[in-house]
C-alpha positions in Angstrom: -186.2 111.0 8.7 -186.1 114.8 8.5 -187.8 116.7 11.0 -189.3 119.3 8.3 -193.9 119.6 9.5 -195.6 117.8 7.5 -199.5 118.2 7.2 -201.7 115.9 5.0 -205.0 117.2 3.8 -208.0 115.3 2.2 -209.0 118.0 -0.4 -207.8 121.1 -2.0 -210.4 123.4 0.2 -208.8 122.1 3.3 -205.4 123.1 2.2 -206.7 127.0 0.4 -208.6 127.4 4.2 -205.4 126.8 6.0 -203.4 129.1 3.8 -206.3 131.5 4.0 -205.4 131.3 7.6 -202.1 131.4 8.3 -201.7 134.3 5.7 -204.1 136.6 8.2 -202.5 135.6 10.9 -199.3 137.0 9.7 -200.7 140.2 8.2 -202.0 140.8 11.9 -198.5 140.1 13.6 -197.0 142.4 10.7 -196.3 146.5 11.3 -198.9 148.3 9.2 -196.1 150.1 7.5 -194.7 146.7 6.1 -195.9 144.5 3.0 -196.2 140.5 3.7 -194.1 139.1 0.6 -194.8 135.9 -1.3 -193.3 134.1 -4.0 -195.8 132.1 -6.1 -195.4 129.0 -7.9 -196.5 127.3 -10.9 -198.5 124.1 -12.1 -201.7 122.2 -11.4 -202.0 121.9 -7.2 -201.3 125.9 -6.8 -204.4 126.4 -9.6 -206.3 124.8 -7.8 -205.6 126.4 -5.0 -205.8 130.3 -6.5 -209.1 129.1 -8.3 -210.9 128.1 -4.6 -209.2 131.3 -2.3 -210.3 133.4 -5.1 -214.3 131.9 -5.1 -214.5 131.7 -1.4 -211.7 134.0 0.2 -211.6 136.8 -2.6 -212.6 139.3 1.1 -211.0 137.8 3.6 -207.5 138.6 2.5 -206.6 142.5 3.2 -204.6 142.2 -0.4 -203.4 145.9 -0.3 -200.8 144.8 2.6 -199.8 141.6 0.4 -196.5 141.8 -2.5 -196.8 138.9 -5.2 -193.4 137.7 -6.6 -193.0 134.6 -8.7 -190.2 131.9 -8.0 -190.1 131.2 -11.7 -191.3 131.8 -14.9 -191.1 130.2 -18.2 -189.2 132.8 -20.9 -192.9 133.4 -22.5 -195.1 136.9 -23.0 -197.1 137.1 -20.1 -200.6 136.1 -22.4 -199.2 132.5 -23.4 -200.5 129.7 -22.3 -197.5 128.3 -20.5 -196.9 131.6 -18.8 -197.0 131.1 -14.7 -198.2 134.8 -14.8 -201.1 134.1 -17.0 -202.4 131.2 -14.8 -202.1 133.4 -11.8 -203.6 136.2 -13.5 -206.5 133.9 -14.9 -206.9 132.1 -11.6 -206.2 134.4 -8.7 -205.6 138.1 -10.0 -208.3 139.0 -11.7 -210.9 137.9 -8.8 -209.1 140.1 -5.9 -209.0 143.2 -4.9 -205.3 143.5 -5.3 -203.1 147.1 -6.1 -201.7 146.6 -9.5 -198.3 148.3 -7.8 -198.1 145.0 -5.6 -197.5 142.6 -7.9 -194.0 142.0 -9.7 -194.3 139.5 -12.1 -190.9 138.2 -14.3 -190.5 139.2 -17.5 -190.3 136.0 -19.6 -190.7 138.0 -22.9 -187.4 140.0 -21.9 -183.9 138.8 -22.4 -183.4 136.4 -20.0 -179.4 137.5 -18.7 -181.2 140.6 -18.5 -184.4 139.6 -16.8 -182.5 138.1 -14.1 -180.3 140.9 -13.3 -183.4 143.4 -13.4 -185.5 140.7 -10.8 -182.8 140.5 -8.7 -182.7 144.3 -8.4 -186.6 143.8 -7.5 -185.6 141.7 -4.9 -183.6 143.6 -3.5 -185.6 146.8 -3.4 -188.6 145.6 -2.6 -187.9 142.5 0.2 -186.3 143.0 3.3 -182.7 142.0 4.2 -181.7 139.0 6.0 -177.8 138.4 6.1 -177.3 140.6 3.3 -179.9 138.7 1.3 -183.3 139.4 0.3 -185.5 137.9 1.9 -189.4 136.5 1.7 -191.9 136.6 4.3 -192.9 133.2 2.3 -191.9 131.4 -0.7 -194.3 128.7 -2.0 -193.1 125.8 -4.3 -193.7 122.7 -6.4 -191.8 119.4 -6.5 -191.9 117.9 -10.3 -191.6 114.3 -10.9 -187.9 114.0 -11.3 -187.5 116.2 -7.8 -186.8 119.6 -9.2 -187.9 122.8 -7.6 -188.8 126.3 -8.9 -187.0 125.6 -12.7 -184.0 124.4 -11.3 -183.4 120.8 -12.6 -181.3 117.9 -11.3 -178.7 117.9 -14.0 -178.3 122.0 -12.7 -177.9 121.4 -9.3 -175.5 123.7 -9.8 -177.5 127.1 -10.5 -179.2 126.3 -6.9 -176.4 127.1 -4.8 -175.2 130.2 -7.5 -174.5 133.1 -5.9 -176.8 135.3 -7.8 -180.2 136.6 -6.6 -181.8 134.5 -10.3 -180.1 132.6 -12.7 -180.9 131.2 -16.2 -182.3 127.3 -16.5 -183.3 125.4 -19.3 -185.6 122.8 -19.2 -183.3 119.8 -19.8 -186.2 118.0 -22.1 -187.9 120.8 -24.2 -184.8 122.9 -23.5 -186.8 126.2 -22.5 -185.5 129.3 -21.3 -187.1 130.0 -17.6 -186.1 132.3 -14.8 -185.5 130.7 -11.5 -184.9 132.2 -8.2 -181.5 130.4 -7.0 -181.4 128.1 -3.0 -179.7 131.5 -1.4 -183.2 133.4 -2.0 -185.4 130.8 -1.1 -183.3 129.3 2.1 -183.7 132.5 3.3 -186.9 132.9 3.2 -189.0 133.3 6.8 -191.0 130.2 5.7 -191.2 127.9 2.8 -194.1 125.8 2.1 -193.9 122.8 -0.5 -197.3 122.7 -1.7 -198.2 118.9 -3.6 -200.8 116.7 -4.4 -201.0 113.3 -6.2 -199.7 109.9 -5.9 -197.1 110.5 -9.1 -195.2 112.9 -6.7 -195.3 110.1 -3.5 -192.0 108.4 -4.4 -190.4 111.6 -4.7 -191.6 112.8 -1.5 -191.0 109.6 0.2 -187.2 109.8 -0.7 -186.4 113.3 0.5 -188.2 113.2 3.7 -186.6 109.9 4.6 -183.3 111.1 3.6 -182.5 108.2 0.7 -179.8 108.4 -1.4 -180.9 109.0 -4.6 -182.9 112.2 -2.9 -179.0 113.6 -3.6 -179.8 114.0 -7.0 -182.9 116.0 -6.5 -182.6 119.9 -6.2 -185.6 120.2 -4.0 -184.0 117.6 -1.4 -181.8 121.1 -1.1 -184.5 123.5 0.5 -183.6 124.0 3.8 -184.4 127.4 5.1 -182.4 128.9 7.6 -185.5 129.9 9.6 -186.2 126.0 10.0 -189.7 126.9 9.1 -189.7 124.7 5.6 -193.8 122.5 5.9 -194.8 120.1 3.4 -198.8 120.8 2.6 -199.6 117.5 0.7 -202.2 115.1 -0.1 -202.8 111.6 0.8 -202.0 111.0 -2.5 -198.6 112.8 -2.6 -198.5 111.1 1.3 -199.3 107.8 0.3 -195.4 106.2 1.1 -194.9 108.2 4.4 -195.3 106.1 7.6 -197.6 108.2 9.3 -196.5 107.0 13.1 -193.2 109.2 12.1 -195.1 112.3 11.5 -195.2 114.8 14.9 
């Protein structure tokens, strides 16, 4: 079994309180002069999430000392429906306090090999440097039900360990355009936090923390920071197949 943290929560509040937390916690460790830098994610559980810190923790989050990034974005304007931008915007951004200069969403309306070059370069300007690679203070992610992470896809294992900053991906079912952020940007991230809930995500969750074989074939088996600091924030749900006693 891997030795990643794992903490199980009953609801969604119990998970947006400990985030809630640990974010203020770091803004007080962090030099005034510096920005704490997180990379968002898409889909259901981070809704949630957004929807409850933004009703109940809208003021307790100094958000002038916070940068938003995305991990990935579907190649849409930023007003569609599917957009990962929109649903943090709907959610999240339009309930806090936040500078408008602090957030640096992708462009999915732009030309996508020229989106990723131009996020890269905001990566790089705007993160600091960890062995020569940009790095975040925290990237949060998803795990879909065939084990893919950010937009990078099983049968593109290959675009995780690219060298670039972003690559390309297409969705290998609805074959969409999206942006990604590549496994060099978020293994070197000071902390990465795989944020799940429900029982259609168990089985995938089961397998990579107990090291199976087929978790091979997943990219998000793949996350492994270089910081060590990689926590799994799930629900009994998403727990369901993981032999508590095993957990530290």
């Amino acid at each position: 079994m891997r030795s990643d943290k794992i903490i199980i929560f009953g609801e969604i509040n119990s998970a947006a309180e400990k985030a809630v937390d640990f974010i203020n916690s770091k803004l007080k460790e962090l030099p005034s002069n510096r920005f704490y830098t997180i990379a968002l994610s898409g889909g259901t559980t981070p809704k949630k999430l957004f929807s409850i810190i933004s009703e109940k923790y809208s003021d307790k989050i100094d958000w002038g000392r916070i940068q938003l990034f995305w991990g990935d974005e579907r190649c849409v304007p930023p007003d569609n429906e599917e957009s990962n931008y929109r649903m943090t915007y709907e959610y999240l951004l339009k309930h806090i306090n936040i500078p408008e200069e602090n957030i640096f969403r992708i462009y999915g309306e732009s030309e996508p090999e020229k989106e990723v070059k131009r996020y890269s370069e905001i990566l790089k300007q705007n993160l600091k440097i960890v062995n020569g690679i940009p790095s975040f203070d925290l990237i949060i992610l998803g795990l879909g039900e065939d084990g893919h992470t950010a937009s990078i896809f099983p049968n593109q294992l290959n675009l995780f360990y690219a060298e670039d900053f972003c690559v390309v991906a297409v969705h290998p079912v609805t074959k969409q355009k999206r942006i990604s952020i590549t496994g060099k940007i978020i293994n070197n991230a000071d902390k990465v936090v795989f944020l799940i809930t429900g029982e259609n995500k168990a089985e995938k969750i089961f397998e990579i923390i107990s090291d199976k074989e087929k978790a091979k074939n997943y990219p998000a088996n793949f996350v492994n920071p270089i910081s060590k600091k990689l926590v799994w924030l799930i629900d009994k749900d998403a727990a369901r197949l993981i032999d508590l006693s095993l957990i530290q």
